[in-house]
N, C-alpha and C positions, 0 to 999 in steps of 0.2 A: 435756587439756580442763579448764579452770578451772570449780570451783561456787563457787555464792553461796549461804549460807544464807539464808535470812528469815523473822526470828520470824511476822507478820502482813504481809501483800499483798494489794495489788488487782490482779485478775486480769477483767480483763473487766469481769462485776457480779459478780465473789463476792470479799467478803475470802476469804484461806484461812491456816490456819496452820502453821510449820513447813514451809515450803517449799523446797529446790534451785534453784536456777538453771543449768544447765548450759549453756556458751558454747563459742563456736566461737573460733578466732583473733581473727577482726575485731569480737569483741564481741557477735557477735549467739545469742540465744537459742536453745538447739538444745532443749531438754529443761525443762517443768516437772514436777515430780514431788514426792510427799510425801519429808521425810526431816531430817534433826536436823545439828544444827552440828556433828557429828564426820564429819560426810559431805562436808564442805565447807574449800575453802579460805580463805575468808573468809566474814564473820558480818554479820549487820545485823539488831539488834533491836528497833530503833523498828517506826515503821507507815510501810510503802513503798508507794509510788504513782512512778507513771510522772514520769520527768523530765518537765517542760515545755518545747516549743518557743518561740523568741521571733522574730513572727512579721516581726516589722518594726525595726530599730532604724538610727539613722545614730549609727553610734562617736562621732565628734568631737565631737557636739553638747552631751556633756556637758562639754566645757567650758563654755560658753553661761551652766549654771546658775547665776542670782544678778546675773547680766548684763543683763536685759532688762526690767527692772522698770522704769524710769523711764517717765511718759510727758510728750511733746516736748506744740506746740503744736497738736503734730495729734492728733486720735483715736489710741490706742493699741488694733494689731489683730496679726493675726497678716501682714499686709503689711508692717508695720513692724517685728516680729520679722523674719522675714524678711530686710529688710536687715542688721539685726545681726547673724543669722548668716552673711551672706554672707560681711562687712566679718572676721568668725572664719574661716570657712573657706579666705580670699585668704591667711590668715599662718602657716598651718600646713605645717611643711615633710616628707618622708615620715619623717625618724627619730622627728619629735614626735607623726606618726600612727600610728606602731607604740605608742609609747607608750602614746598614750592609747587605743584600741582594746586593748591588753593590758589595762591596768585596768578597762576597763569589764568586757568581758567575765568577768575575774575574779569584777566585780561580780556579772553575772549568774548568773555559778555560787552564787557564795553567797546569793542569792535563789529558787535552784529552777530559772533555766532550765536547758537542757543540751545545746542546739543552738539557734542564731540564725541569723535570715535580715537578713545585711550588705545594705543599699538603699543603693548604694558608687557616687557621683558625683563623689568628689574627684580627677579621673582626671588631670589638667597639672598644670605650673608655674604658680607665679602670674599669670604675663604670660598664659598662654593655650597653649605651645609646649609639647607634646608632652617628655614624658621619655623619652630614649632607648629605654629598655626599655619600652613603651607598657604595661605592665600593672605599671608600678612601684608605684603607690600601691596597686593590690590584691595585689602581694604582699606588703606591709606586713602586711592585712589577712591574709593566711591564717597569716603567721608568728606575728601575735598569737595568733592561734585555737588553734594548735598549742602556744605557750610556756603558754596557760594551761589548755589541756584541753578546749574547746568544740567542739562539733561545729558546720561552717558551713558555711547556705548562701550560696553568695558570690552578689550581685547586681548585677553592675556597671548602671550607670542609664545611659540614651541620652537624652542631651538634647540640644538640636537647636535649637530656637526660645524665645521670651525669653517671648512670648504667642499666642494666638489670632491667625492672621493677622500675622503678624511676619516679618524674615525674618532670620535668625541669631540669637543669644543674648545680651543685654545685656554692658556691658562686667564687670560685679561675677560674672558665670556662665561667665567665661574659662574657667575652669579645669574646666568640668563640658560644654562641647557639645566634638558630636562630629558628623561625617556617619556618614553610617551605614556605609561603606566602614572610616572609623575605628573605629569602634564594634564592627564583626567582626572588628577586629586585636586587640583589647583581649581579646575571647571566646576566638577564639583562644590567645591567650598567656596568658591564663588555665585556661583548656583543658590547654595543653599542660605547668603546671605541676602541675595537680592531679590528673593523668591517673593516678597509683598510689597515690593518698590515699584512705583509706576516711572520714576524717571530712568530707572536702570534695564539696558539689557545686554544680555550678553552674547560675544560670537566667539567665533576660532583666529587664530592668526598665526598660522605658519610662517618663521619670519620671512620665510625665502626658500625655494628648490636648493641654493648651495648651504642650506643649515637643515633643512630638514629633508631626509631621502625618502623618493617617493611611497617605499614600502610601509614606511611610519605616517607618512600623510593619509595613506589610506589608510593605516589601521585605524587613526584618530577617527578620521570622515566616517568610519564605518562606526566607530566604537560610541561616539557623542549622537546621542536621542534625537536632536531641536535638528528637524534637516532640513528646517526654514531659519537658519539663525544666520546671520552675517560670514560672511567667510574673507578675511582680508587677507593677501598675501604682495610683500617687494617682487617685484619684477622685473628683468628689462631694466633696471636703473643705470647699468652702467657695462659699457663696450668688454669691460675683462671677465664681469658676469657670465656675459652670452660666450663667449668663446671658451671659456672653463666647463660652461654645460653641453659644448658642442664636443669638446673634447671628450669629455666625462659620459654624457648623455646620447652623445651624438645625431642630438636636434638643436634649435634655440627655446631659451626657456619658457616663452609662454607657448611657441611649438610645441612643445614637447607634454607642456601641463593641459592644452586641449584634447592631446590626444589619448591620454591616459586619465582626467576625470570629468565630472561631466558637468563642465561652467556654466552658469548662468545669471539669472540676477541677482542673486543671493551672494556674487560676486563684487568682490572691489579688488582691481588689478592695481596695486598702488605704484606710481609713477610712469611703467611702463612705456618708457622712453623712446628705445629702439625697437620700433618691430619690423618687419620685413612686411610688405605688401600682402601677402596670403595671412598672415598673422593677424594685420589690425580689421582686417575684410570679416575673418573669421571670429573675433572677440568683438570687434561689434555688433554680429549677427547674435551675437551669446545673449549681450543684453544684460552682461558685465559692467561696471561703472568700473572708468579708468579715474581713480582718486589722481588728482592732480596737483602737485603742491610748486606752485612755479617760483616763489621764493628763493626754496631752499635748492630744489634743484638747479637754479643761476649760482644758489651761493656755494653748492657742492661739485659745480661744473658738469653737470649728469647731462646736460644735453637738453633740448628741447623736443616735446611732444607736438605729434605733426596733427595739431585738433582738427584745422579743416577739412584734414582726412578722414579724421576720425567723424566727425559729424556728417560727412557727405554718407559714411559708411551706414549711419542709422546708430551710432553709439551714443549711448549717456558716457556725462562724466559730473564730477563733484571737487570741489576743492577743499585742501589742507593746511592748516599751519608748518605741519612737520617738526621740522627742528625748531621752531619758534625764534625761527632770530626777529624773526619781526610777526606780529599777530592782527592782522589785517584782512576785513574780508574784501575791503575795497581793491588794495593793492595787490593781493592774489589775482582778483578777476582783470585787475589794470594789466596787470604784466601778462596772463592769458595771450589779452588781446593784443599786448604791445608786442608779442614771441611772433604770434602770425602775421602782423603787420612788416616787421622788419624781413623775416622768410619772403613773404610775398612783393614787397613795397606797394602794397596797396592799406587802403584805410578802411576800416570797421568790416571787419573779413568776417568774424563768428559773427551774424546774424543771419535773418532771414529777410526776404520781401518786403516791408511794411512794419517792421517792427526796430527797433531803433537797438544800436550794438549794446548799453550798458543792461536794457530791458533784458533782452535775449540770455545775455552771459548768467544775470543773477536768478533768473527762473528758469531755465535750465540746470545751473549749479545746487540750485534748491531741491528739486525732484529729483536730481543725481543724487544728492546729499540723502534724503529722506529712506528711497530705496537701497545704499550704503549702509545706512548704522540700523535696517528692520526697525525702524520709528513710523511711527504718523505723524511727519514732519516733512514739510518745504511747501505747502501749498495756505492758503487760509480758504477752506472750506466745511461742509459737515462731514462728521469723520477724522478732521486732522485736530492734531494737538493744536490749543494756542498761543503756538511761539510765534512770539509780534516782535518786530522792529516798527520804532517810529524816527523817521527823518525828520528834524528841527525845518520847518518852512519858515522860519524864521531869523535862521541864517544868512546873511549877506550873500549869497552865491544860490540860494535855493530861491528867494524872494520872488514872487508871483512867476514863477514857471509853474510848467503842466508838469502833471506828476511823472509823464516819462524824461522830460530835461531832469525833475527833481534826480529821478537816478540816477540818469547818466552823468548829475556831477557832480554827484557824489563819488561814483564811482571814478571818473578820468579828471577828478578835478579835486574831490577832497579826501576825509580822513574822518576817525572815531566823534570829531569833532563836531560832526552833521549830526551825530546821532543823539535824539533828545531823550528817549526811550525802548527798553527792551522788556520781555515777557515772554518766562515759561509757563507753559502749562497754565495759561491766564495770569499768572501772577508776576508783577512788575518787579525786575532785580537790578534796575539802570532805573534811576529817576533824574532826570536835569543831565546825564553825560556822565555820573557817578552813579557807583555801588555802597552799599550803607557800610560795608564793612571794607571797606577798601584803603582808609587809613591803616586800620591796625593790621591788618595782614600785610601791607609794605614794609612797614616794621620789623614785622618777622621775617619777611624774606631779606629785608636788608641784614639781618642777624644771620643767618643761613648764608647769603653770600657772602661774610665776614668769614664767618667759619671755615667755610670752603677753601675759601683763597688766602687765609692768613695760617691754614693749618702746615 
């Protein structure tokens, strides 16, 4: 049985000091208890907090960055991003997608997350035809996850339809529809790879009501066995969404998906931007995590999500990289709080009574995160996996603060940079701010990005 020392942890709400960690094989916490680094096999003496989940990310898309700035003769929106990424995702072949999904993920380690939930729709060939082994491009994905140390949940996406009322998927989404028949194959053989993997698990991910119509959402919900497994679906992202389903549907779209299945926490509403007052009242009662990715959604123009409604309402939520233009757990929760600050003009709005804003946002976002991707992850207790983050106290900016200042400046004040250490599943994959394999795989993605852009 492996221990971890730890000088200072958060443990629920109590820091504690000089603590044990006792683990089982698989990682997971069997034992907290007082005791000193000669009790242990390995040491960590920063200030430890629960790894973070990341709650939404598409790997490839960071290629994209730096790519989509221009704009044509038309309005520049997230429609016309949109086709740019398509026009990326049509050129990508599976070796150049392990690639780049190893490096991201990497990224994400040395950021603080420590399990990601993959929203994985790159499922053909360019032309549209089917790879032999129909879960080829997701097993790209788990072999990245496993070469860099990331715990993943895998979410293969069912897309189906182009729009509201449409019938099949555009020619540029070849490579991403499926019937739903297909789509259970893909589960399936993803299924049957991950079946004695402790880091891997897998859910459903309907990309969205205007790609997949409701009659094939249930036949899926009905047809897939695991009816505890994750369910991710877009939502509410964006003002022409909702009025296409109002049209089309003749409700709004997460209106519309309450009424007809039956949400709850085995739910991630992903971005879920716009909702109307009876909407977020009602999905917060669900007990739905609203995946939040505030990055991207600033960098897509989607609008901003009204949290402190949503928190007053009794919701979890969890945060995402998404498009990964930028891979940060700090800056996600930064900009959270920086959305409802400027909405309100008032200062440290997401918190509660007695508990300080950075504290609140990252243990909350944690437990959102954990119940999002069906892990036993976001807490350090017995029972949960041991995904550890260690904060460098050694840092010019952390230097003899309490471990609550320790987060809060990390969070509203610094970067990857605070981070001295990370750990899944007990095992350390960040030593010193770096990962062991993180030269050579730049490498390769520098080579991948070449390709790309000089093809």
């Amino acid at each position: 049985m492996r221990r971890i020392y730890c000088k200072k942890l958060l443990q629920g709400n109590l820091w504690r000091d000089d603590v044990v960690l006792s683990l089982t094989q698989q990682g997971l916490i069997r034992q907290v208890e007082k005791g000193s680094a000669q009790d242990a096999d390995e040491c960590i003496y920063g200030t430890t907090v629960p790894g973070m989940p990341n709650v939404h990310s598409h790997a490839f898309q960071r290629v994209l960055v730096g790519g989509t700035g221009l704009r044509g003769n038309d309005q520049s929106s997230f429609w016309s991003w949109r086709d740019a990424m398509y026009r990326c995702a049509n050129r990508i072949s599976p070796e150049q997608y392990s690639v780049i999904a190893s490096w991201v993920f990497i990224q994400m380690l040395k950021a603080g997350f420590t399990s990601c939930a993959e929203f994985h729709y790159i499922h053909h060939q360019p032309d549209g035809k089917p790879y032999t082994n129909p879960a080829e491009m997701s097993e790209q994905l788990m072999a990245a996850s496993a070469l860099g140390g990331i715990a993943l949940t895998l979410l293969p996406v069912f897309y189906h339809t182009a729009d509201f009322g449409k019938v099949g998927a555009d020619p540029a989404q070849r490579r991403f529809a499926n019937t739903a028949q297909q789509y259970l194959q893909i589960l399936d053989a993803c299924q049957a790879v991950m079946s004695d993997q402790t880091l891997l698990r897998l859910g459903l991910a309907p990309h969205s009501l205007r790609a997949v119509p409701g009659q094939l959402l249930g036949e899926v919900l009905r047809a897939w066995p695991d009816k505890q497994c994750p369910v991710h679906i877009h939502i509410a992202e964006q003002r022409a969404e909702i009025e296409g389903c109002i049209a089309s549907l003749g409700a709004r779209p997460l209106e519309w998906l309450l009424r007809h299945f039956s949400v709850d926490q085995h739910w991630c509403l992903v971005h879920a931007t716009h909702l109307s007052e009876s909407e977020l009242q009602e999905a917060a009662a669900s007990q739905a995590v609203a995946g939040l990715c505030p990055t991207t959604e600033a960098d897509l123009g989607d609008g901003v999500f009204e949290t402190a409604a949503w928190l007053k309402a009794g919701g979890q939520f969890a945060i995402g990289s998404d498009s990964n233009v930028r891979i940060s757990v700090a800056e996600e929760l930064r900009l959270l709080e920086y959305n409802a600050r400027l909405g309100s003009g008032q200062r440290n709005v997401l918190t509660a009574a007695g508990q300080t804003c950075g504290r609140f946002l990252y243990q909350r976002a944690a437990k959102g995160g954990g119940s999002a991707l069906g892990q036993a992850v976001g807490s350090i207790d017995v029972g949960y996996r041991a995904d550890l983050l260690e904060l460098d106290t050694q840092h010019e900016l952390l230097l003899a603060r309490e471990p609550d200042s320790v987060l809060d400046s990390w969070i509203f004040g610094g970067d990857k940079t605070m981070i001295n250490s990370v750990w899944v599943a007990g095992r350390r994959v960040i030593d010193r701010g770096h990962h062991m394999l993180e030269e050579k795989q730049r490498k390769l993605f520098a080579n991948v990005m070449a390709e790309l852009y000089s093809a």
